[in-house]
N, C-alpha and C positions, 0 to 999 in steps of 0.2 A: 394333532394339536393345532393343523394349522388351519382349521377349521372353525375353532371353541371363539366365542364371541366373550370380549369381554363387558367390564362395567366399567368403567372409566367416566371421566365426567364429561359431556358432550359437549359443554360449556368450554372449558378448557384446550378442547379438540379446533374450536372456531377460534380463540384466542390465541393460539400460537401460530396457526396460517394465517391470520392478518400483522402478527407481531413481525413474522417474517415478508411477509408481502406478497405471497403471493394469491392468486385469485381462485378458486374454485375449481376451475378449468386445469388452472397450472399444476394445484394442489395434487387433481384426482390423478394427472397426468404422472406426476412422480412419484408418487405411493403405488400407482399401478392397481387403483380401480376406477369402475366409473365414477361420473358427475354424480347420478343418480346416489350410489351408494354412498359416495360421501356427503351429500345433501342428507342422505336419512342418519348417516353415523352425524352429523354435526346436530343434527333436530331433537336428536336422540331417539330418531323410531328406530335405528336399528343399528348398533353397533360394531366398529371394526372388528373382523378378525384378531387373534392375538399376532400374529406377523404382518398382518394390515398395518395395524396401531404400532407396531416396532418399527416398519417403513417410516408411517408419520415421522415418528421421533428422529430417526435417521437423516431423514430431507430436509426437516423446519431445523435439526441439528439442536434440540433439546432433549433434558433427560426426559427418560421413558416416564420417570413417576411422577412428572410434572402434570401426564394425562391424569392424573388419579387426586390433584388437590383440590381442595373447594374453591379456591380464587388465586388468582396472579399471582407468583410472587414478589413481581417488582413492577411496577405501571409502566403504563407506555410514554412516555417521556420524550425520545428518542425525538430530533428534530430532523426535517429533510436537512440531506444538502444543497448545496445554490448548484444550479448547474451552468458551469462555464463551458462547457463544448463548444467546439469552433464549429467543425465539419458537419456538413450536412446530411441529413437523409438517415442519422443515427436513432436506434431505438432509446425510446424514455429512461429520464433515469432512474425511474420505477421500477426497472426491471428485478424480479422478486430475486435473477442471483446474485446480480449488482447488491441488492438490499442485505442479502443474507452475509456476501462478505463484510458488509460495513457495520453491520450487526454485530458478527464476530470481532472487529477492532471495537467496538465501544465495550462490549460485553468484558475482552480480554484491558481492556482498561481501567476498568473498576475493577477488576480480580487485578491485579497491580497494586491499586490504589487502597485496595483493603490489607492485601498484604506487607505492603510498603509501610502502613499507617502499624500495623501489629511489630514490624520487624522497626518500626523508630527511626525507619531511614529518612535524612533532611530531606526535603522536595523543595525546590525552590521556586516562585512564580517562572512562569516563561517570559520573555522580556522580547516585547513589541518593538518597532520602529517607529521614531514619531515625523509625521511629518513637517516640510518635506526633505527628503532624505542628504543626508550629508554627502557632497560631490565624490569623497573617496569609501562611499559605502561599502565596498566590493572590500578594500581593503580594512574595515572597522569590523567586518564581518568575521575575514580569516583571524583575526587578531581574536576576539572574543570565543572564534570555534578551537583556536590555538591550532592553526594549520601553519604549516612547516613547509614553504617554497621548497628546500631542501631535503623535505623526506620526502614528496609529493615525488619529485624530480628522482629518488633513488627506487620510485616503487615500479610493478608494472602495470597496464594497464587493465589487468583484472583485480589486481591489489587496490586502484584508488577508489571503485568505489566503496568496496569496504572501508578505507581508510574513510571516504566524506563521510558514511553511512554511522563510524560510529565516531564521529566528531561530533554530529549533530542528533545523535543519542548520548551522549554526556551534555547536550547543552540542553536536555529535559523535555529531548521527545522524544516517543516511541514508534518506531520504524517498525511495521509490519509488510507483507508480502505477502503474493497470492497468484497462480496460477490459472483460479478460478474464475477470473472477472470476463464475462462472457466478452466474446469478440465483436459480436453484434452493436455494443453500448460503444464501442470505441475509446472507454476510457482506460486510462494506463494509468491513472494516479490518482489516488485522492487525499484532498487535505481535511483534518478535522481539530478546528480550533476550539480547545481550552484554556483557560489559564493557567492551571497545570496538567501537566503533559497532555499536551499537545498531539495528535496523533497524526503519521504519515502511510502509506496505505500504497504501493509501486506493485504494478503486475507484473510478474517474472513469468518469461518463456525465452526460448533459442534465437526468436526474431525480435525483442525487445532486448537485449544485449544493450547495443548500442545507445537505446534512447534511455536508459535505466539510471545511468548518474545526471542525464539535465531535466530527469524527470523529477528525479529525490530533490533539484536544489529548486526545480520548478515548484514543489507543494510547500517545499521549506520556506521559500520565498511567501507564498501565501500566508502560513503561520506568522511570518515573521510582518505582516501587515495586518494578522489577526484576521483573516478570516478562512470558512470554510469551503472549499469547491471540488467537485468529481472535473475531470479534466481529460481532453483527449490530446493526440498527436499534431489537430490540427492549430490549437495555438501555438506550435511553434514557425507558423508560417503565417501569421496573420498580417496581413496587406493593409486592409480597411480599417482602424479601429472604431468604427464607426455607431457602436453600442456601448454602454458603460461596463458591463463585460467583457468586449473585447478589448476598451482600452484596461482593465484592469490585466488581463494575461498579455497584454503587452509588456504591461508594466514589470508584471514578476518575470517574463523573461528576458527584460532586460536588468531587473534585478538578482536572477539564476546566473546568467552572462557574468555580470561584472563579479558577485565570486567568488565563479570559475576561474577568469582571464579579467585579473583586475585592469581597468583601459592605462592606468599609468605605468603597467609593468609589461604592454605589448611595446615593442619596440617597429612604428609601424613602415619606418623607412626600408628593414629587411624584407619588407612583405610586398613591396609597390611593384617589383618587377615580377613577380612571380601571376603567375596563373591561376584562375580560381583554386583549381586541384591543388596546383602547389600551396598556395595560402593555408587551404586547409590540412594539408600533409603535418606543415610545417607549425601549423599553430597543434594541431594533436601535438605531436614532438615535445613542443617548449612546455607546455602547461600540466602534459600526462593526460589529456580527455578523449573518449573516440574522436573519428571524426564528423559524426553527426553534431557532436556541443561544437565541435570546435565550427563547423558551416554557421551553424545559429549565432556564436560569440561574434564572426568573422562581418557578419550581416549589423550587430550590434555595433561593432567600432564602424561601421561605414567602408569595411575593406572590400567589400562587393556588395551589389546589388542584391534585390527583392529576386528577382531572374535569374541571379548564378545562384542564389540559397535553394529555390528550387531546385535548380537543378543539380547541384548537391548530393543535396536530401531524395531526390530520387536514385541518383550514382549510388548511394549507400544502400537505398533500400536494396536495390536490384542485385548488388554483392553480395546485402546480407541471402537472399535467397540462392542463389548459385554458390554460398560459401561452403567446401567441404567440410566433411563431418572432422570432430575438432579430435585431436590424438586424444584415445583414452575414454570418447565418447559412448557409451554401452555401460560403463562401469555404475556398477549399483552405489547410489550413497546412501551411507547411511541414514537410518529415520529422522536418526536426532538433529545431525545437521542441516537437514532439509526442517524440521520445529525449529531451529535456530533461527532462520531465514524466517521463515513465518511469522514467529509471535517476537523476533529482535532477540537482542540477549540482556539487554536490562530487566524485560519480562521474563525469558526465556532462566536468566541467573537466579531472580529474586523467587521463583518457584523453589529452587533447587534448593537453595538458603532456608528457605521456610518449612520445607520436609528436614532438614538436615537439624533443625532447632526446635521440632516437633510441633510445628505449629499447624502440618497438615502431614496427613497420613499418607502413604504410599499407594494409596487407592485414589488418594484427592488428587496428589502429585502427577498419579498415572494419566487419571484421563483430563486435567487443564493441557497438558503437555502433549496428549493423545500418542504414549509411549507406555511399551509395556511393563508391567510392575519391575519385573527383574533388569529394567535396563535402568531404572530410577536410581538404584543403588549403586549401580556401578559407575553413573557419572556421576555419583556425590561423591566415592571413592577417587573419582579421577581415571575411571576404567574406562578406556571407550569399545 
């Protein structure tokens, strides 16, 4: 069988490797045949195998029968993003798996929005910042996410970013997550502005831990000026703002900063005898944030220099690397809670709602959710 060449449409084969972005080269590379042979399977002189053409579908990460329609079925639309990268020496933000994860956030955004619009749920515009921003922004902000100094203060420090994360998932964005976002691009976050929802975009791994909640309020700050940009590590160190993108990721980290660590609720006299380290110790402590927000917030109020943030922010990297494995580590999670983290749980709920009311089948349910048929049923139950 895995030999039998199919007929599919050759048109269609060219149209989903450029929808996804990658080139030719990239294409033949991950399907795992030649240039040559996917030149003739795209020409249409000579067609993929049937496991050729199941790879395709697998890697560009579309259905198999989408090879078999006579035209698109939705145009290419899709607008780049701005790229604010700081750091140098980084690959484009072309990169076709950069493209494909930002693909999957647009794509799972309109699967929302269709079933959101079916199930009658209110959506309300997303509500911009006007300029220029009001002196206690930091705190007009917590007030509007309905953050709680007091619950913040009872949670632990794996618990807040969940708590920011679905603060600002009731306030009508959607929080995605990804693994996937090559290392190469150096980005860790991206924003993508609508006027309804909004979408946020955080790469999660062991050594992004720490940078993972001032990255959420890093792209939320972006939304929250209305626009879109992929983003690396190195704007949280930027010196020079000397581009209108670099003074723009200035801006939203001192926008992320304040809040984090609103400046009227740092009490900065306990902080003047203390030591860079200690500063930072201490401001983690008071607020709930690692210590890498708290280095950046610390540089925000002016409580240390350009010179002790770096050197911070290196102390931290280098801990995170020599950090022991975390008690418990090995332990399989479940699938569903790792789709939780992925597609959020206002996505991740409004599927389940929408099977639950028959609005989509247990097969539709299955693969938006990329979970097996028999475990659809048991979280509509409540089984985990």
């Amino acid at each position: 069988m895995s030999s039998i060449r199919t007929s599919n449409n050759h048109q269609m084969l060219v149209w989903a490797r450029e929808e996804v972005g990658f080139t030719i080269e990239q294409a033949a590379e991950a399907i795992g045949v030649s240039i040559e042979s996917l030149r003739a399977a795209e020409s249409g002189e000579k067609p993929l195998t049937l496991n050729q053409l199941r790879n395709a579908a697998e890697k560009y990460d579309f259905p198999f029968g989408y090879f078999y329609l006579s035209s698109p079925p939705t145009s290419k639309s899709f607008k780049p993003v701005p790229d604010f990268r700081i750091a140098p020496g980084l690959i484009g933000s072309d990169h076709f798996r950069l493209n494909l994860e930002i693909r999957k956030c647009r794509v799972r955004r309109e699967q929302f929005l269709d079933l959101a619009a079916s199930l009658e749920m209110d959506i309300k515009p997303f509500q911009t910042l006007t300029e220029p921003h009001p002196k206690n922004v930091g705190g007009l902000i917590r007030e509007r996410l309905g953050v709680s100094t007091s619950e913040i203060s009872s949670l632990s420090y794996d618990e807040v970013y969940s708590y920011w994360k679905n603060k600002i998932e009731n306030d009508g964005v959607l929080v995605y997550e990804s693994q996937y976002i090559p290392e190469i691009t150096g980005v860790i976050g991206v924003a993508l502005f609508n006027e309804i929802c909004p979408v946020i975009l955080v790469k999660r791994g062991p050594d992004l831990n720490e940078r993972k909640l001032f990255t959420l309020l890093h792209e939320y700050a972006h939304l929250l000026n209305g626009k879109s940009g992929i983003n690396d590590a190195g704007a949280q160190v930027i010196q020079l703002a000397n581009t209108s993108e670099a003074q723009f990721e200035a801006a939203c980290n001192r926008l992320a900063a304040e809040i984090l660590v609103p400046a009227n609720d740092v009490k900065t006299v306990e902080y003047s005898a203390l030591t860079s380290i200690g500063k930072m110790e201490a401001l983690a402590k008071d607020f709930r944030v690692t210590y890498t927000t708290a280095a950046v917030c610390l540089r925000r109020l002016n409580l240390i220099n350009q010179t002790e943030l770096v050197q911070l922010l290196e102390i931290r990297r280098k801990a995170n690397v020599k950090k022991p494995a975390i008690k418990g580590a090995g332990i399989k999670i479940p699938r569903e809670n790792i789709m939780r983290l992925d597609m959020g749980c206002p996505m991740f709920n409004t599927v389940l709602e929408a099977y639950s009311v028959g609005l989509l089948d247990v097969y539709d349910a299955s693969k938006i959710l990329n979970l097996r048929v028999k475990k659809i049923d048991r979280l509509v139950a409540g089984i985990s």
